[in-house]
BALODO-230054 format. One record per residue: residue in three letters; y, x, z of N, C-alpha, C in turn. Coordinates in steps of 0.1 Angstrom, whole numbers, always signed. Atoms other than C-alpha are relative to their C-alpha. Layout:
// BALODO-230054
["ala",[Y,X,Z],[Y,X,Z],[Y,X,Z]]
...
END
This chain:
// BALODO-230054
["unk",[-12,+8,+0],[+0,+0,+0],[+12,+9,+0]]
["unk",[-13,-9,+4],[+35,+17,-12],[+7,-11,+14]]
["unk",[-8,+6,-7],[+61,+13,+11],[+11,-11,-5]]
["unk",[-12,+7,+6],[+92,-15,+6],[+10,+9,-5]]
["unk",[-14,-5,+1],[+125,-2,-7],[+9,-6,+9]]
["unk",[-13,+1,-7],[+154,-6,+16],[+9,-2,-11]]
["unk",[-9,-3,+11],[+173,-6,-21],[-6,-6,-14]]
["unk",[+5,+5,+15],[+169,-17,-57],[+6,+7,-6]]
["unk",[-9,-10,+11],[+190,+11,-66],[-6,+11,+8]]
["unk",[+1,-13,-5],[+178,+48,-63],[+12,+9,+4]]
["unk",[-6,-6,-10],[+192,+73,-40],[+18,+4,-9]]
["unk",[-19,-3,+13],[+218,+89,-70],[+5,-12,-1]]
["unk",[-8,+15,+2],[+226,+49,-80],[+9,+0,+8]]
["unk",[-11,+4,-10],[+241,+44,-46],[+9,+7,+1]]
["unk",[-8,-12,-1],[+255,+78,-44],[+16,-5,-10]]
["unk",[-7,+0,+8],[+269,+69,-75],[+11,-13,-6]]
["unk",[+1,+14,+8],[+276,+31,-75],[+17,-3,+6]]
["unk",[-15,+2,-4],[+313,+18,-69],[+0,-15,-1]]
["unk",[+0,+15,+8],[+316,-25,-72],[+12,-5,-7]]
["unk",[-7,+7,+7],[+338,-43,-95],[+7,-10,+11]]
["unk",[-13,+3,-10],[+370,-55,-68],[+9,-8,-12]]
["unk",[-10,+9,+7],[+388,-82,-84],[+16,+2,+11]]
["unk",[-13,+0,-8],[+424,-73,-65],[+9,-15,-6]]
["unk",[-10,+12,+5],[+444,-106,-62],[+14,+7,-7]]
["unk",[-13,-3,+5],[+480,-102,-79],[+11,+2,+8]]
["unk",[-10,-3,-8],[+499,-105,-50],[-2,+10,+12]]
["unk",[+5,-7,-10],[+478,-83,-30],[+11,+12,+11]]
["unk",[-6,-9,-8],[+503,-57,-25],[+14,-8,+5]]
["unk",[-9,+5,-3],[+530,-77,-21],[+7,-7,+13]]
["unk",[+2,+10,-14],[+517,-98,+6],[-2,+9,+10]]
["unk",[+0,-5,-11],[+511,-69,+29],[+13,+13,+1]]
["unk",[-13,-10,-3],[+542,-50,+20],[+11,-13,+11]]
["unk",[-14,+13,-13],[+565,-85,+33],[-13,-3,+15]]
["unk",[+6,-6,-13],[+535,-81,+63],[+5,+3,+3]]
["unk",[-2,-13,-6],[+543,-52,+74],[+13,-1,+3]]
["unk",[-21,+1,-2],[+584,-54,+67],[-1,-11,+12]]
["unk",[-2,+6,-7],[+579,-87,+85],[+0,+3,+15]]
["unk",[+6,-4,-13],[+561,-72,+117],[+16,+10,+5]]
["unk",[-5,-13,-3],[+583,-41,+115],[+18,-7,+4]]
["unk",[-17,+12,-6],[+618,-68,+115],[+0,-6,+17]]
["unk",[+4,+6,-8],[+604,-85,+141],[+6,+9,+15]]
["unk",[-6,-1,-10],[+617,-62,+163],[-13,+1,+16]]
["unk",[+8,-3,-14],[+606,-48,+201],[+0,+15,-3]]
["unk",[-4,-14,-4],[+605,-13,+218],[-17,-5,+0]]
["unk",[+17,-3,-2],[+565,+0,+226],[+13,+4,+15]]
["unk",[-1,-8,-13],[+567,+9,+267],[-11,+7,+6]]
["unk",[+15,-12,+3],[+542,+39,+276],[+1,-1,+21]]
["unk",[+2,-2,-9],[+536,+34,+315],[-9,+10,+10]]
["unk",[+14,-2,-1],[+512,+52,+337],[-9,-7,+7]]
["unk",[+12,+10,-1],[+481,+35,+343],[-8,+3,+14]]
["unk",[+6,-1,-12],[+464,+34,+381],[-14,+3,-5]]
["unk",[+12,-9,+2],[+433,+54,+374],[-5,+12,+10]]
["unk",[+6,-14,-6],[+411,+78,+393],[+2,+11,-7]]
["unk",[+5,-11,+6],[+407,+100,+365],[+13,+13,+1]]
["unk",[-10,-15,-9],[+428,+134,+376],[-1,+11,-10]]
["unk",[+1,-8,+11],[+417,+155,+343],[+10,-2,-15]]
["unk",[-12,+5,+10],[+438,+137,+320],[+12,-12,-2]]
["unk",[-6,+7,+0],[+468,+120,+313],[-6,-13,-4]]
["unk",[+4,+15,+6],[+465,+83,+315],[+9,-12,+3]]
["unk",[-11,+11,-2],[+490,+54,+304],[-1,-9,-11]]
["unk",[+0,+11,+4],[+495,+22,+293],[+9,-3,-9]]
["unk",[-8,+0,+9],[+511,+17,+262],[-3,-21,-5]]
["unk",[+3,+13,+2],[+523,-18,+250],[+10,-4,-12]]
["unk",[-8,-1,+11],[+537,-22,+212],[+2,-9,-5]]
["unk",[-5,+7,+5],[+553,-45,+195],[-14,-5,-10]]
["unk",[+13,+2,+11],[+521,-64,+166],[+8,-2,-8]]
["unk",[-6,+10,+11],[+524,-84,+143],[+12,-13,+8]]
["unk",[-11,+6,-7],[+554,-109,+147],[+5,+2,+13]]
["unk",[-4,-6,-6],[+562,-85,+172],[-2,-8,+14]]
["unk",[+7,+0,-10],[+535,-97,+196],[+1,+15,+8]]
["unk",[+2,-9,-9],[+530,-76,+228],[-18,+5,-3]]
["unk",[+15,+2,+5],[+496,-56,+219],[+3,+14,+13]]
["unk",[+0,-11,-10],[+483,-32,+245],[-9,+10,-8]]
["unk",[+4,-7,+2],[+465,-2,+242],[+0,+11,+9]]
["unk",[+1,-9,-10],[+451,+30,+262],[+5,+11,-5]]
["unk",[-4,-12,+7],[+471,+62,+256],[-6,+13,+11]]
["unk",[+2,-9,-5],[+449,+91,+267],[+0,+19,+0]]
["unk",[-3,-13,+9],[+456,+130,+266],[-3,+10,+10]]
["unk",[+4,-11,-2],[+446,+165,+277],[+17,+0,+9]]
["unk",[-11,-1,-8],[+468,+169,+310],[+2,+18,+2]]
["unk",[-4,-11,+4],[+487,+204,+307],[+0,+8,-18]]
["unk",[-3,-2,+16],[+488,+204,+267],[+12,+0,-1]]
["unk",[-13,+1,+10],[+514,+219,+245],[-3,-7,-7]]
["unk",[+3,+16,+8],[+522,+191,+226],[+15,+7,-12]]
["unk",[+6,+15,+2],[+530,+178,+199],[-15,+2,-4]]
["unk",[+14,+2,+3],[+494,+169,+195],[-8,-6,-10]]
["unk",[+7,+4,+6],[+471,+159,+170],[-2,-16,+5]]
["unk",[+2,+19,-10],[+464,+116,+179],[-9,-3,-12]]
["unk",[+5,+9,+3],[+437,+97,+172],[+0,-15,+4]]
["unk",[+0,+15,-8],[+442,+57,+172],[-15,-1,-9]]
["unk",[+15,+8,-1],[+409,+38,+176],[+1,-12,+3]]
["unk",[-4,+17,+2],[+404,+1,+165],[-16,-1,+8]]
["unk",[+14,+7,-5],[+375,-16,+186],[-12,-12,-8]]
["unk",[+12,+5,+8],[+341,-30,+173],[+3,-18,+3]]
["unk",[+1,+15,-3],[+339,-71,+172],[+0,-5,+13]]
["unk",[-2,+11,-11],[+347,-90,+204],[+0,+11,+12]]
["unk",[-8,-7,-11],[+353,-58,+224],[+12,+2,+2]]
["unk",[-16,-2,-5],[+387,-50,+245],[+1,+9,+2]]
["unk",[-5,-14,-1],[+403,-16,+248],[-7,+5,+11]]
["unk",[+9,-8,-18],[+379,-12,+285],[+10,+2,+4]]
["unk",[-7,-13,-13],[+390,+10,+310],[+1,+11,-6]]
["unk",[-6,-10,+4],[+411,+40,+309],[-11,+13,-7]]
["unk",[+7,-16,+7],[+381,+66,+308],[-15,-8,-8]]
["unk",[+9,-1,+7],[+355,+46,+288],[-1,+4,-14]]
["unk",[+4,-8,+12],[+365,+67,+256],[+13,+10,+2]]
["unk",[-6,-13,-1],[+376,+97,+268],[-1,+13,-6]]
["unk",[+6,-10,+7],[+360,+119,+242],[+13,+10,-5]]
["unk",[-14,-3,+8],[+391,+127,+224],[+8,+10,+5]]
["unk",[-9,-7,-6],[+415,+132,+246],[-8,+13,+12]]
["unk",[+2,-11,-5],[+392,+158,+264],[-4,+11,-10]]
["unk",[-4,-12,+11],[+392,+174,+233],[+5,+7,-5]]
["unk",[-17,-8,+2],[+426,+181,+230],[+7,-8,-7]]
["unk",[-9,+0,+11],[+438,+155,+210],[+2,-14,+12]]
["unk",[-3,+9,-3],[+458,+126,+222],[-6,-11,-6]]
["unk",[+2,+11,+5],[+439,+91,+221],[+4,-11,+1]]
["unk",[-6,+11,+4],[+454,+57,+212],[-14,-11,+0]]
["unk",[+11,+13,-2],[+425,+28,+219],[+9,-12,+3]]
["unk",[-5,+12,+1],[+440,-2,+206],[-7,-15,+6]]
["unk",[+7,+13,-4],[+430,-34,+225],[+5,-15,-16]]
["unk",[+0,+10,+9],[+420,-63,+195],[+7,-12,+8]]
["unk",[-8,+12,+0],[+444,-97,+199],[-10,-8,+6]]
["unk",[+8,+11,-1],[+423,-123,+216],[-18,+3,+1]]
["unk",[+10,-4,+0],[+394,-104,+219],[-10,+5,+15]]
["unk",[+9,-11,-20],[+370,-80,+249],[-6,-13,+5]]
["unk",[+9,+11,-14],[+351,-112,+266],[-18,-2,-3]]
["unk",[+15,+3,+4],[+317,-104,+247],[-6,+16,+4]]
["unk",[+4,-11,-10],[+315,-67,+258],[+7,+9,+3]]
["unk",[-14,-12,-6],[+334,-38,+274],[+0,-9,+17]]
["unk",[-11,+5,-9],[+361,-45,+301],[+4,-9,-3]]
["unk",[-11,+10,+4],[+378,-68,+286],[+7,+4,-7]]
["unk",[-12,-6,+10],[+410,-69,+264],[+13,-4,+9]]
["unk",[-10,+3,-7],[+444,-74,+277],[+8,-8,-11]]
["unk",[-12,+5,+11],[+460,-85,+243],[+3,-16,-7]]
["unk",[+1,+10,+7],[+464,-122,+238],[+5,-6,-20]]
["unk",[-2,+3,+12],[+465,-139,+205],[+10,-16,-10]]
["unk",[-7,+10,+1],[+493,-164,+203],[+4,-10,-6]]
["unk",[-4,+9,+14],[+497,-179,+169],[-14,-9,-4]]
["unk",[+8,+8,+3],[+473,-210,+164],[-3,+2,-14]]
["unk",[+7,-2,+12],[+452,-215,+134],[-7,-17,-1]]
["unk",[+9,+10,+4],[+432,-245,+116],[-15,+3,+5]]
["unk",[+10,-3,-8],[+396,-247,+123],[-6,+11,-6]]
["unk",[+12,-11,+3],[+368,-224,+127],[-13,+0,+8]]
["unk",[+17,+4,-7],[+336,-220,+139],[+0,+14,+9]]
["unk",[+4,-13,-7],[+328,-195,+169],[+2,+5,+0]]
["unk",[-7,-18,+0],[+349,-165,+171],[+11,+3,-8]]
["unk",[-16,-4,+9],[+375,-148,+150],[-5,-4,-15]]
["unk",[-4,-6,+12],[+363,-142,+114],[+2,-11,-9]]
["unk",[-3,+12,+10],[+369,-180,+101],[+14,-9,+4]]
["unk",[-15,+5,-12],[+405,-182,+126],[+7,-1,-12]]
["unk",[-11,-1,+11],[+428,-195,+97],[-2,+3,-13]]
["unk",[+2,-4,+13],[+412,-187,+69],[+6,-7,-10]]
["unk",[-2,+6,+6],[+423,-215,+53],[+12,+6,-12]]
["unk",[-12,-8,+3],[+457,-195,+43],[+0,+13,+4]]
["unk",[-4,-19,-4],[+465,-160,+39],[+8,+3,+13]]
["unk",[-5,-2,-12],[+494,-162,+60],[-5,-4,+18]]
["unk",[+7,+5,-13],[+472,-179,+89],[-10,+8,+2]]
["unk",[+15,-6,-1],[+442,-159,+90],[+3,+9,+9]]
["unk",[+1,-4,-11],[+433,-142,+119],[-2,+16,-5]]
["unk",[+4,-11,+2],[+426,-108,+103],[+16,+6,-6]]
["unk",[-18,-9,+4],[+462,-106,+89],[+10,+3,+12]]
["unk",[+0,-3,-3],[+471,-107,+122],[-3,+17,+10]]
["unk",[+10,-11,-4],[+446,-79,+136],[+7,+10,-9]]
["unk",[-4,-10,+8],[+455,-53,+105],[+14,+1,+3]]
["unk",[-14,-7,+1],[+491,-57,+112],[+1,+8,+13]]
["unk",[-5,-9,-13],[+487,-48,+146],[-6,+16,+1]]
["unk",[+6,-9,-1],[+465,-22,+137],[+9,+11,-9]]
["unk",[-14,-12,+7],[+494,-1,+114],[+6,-3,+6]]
["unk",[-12,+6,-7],[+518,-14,+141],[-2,+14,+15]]
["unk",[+3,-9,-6],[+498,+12,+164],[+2,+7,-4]]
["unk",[+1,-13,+10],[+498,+39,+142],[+13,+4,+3]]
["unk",[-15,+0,+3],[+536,+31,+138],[+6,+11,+16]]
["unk",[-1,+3,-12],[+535,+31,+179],[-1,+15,+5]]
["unk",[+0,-10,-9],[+518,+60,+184],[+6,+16,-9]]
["unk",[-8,-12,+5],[+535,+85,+158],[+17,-1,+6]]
["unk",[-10,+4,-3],[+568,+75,+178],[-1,+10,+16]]
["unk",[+2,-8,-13],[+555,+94,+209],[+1,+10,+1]]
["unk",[-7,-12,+2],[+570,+123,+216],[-10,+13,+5]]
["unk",[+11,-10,+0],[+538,+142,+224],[-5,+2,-14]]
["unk",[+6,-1,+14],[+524,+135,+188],[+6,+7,-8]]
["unk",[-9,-1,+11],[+527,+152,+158],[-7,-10,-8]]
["unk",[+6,+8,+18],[+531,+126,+134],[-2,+3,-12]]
["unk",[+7,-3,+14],[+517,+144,+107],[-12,+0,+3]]
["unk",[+15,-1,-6],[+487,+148,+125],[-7,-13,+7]]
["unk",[+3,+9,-6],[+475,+113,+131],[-12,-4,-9]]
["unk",[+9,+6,+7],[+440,+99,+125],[-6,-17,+0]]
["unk",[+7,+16,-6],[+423,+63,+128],[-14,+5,-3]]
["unk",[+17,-4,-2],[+386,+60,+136],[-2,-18,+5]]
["unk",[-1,+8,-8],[+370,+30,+147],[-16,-6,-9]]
["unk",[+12,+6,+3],[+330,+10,+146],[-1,-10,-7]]
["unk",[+1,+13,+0],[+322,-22,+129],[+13,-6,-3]]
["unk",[-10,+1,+5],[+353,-40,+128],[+11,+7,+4]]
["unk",[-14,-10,+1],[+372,-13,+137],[+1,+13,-10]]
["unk",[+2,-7,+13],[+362,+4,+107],[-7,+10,-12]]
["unk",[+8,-6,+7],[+333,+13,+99],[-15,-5,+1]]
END
């Protein structure tokens, strides 16, 4: 008995395979007036420090303006006694987790680089800690969870808010006077991006 394939395409095919993306027409349009919208919208980020045990690295609470210049939180953690500016990674969280606690991804920043763990909008109550970021703007229906919030309409959909907030961090955290903003990455699982 031969094994199944995992594939209908051999190993090169995939290597090699790219799909046929119908880009709508307004595609870019609609997340350039996004983005400008979010970025109008107006609000300071405040970088606090965060009540934590942990004594090896800096740890504070940042809270940035989103989309429609919602309050979105996020954990800013960093190598305590770094010359800075530093290298930053922001990190988007996997489906229905919340940004946790200060040191559940402390990889990073004991690496040397400054981390940014963005808590998702309305999300964390399926595993983690939790999230802190509520998600304010109502939607038509959906069925159980985020990925059918709004669909009905571009501008309502639950994922246009999420992506704005997610370049809204970026924005957030190249603004911090430890970073260098040329040196800024994103990272992130599942729907945080991968």
């Amino acid at each position: 008995m031969s094994a199944m394939p995992l594939s209908d395409l051999t190993h090169a095919e995939l290597l090699a395979y790219r799909p046929e993306v119908d880009e709508p027409a307004d595609f870019d349009a609609f997340w350039t007036r996004t983005l400008a919208e979010a970025r109008a919208a107006g609000g300071s980020s405040t970088l606090v420090p965060a009540e934590t045990p942990i004594t090896q690295l800096i740890v504070e609470d940042l809270t940035f303006p989103g989309f429609d210049g919602d309050p979105v939180s996020a954990w800013v953690t960093r190598p305590k006694g770094a010359d800075g500016p530093l290298p930053t990674v922001v990190q988007y969280q996997g489906y229905g987790g919340g940004r946790g606690l200060p040191g559940d991804n402390a990889l990073w920043a004991l690496a040397g680089y400054v981390h940014v763990m963005m808590d998702t909008r309305g999300q964390g109550s399926r595993w983690g800690s939790g999230g802190d970021t509520a998600d304010p703007h109502g939607a038509g229906p959906s069925v159980p969870g985020f990925m059918t919030r709004g669909i009905e309409h571009p501008d309502d959909y639950y994922y246009r808010r999420v992506f704005t907030d997610a370049v809204r961090a970026v924005d957030a955290a190249r603004e911090l006077p430890f970073v260098d903003r040329d040196r800024v990455a994103v990272t992130g699982g599942s729907q945080g991006g991968g």
